[in-house]
C-alpha positions as CSV (number, residue, x, y, z in Angstrom):
1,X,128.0,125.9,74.2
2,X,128.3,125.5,78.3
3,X,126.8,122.5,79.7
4,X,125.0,123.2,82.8
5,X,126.0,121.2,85.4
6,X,123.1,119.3,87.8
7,X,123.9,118.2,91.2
8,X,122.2,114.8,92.1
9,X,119.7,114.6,95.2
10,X,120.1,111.5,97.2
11,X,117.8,110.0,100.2
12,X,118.7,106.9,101.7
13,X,116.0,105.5,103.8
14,X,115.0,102.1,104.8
15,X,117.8,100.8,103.4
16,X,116.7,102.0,99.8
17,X,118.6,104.8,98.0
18,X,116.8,107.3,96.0
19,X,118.2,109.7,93.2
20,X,117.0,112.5,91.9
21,X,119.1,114.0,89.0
22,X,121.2,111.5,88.5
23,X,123.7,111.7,85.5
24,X,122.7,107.8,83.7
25,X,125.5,105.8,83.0
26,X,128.1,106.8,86.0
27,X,128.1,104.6,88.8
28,X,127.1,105.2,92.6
29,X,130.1,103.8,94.5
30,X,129.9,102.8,97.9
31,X,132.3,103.1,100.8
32,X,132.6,102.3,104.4
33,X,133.8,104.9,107.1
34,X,137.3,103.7,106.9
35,X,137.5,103.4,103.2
36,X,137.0,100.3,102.2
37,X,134.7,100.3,98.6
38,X,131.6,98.1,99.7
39,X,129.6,98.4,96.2
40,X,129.6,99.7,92.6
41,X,126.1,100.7,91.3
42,X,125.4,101.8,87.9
43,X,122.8,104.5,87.4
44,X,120.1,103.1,85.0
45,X,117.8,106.6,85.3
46,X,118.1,110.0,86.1
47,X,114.6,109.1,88.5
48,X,117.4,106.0,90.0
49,X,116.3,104.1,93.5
50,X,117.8,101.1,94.4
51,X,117.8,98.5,97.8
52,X,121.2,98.2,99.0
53,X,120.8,95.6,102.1
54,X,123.8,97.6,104.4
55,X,124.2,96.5,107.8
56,X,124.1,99.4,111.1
57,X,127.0,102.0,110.4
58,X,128.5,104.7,108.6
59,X,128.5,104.6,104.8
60,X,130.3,107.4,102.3
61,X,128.7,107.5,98.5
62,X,130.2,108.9,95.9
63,X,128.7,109.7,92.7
64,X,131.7,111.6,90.2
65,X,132.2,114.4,92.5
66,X,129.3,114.6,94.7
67,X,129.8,112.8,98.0
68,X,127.0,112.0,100.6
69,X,127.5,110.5,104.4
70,X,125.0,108.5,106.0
71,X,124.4,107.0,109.0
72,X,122.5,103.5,109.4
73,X,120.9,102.4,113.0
């Protein structure tokens, strides 16, 4: 049997970020522009939003192999 595989959605918006699909148990992991890991979240629900408090700049998440960019002003 083949697993399908579903890609998560994420928003980040008012400093919250929102998932849609998002594979429960794996972590959302963090990172600023130059690498540096900021924070670790794990994913409680695939329906998973969460306030993250980041200050103005440019953030990479990562969730397994889905990767996102956003920019905070």
């Amino acid at each position: 049997m083949i697993e399908e595989q579903v890609t998560p959605e994420m928003v980040f918006s008012n400093n919250k970020l929102y998932m849609k699909n998002a594979p429960v148990g794996k972590s959302v992991e963090v990172y600023s522009i130059i690498g540096n890991k900021i924070k670790e979240i794990k994913i409680t629900s695939s329906e998973f939003e969460q306030e993250l408090n980041l200050r103005r700049g440019i953030y990479i998440f990562k969730v397994g192999i889905s990767v996102w960019k956003s920019v905070i002003k």
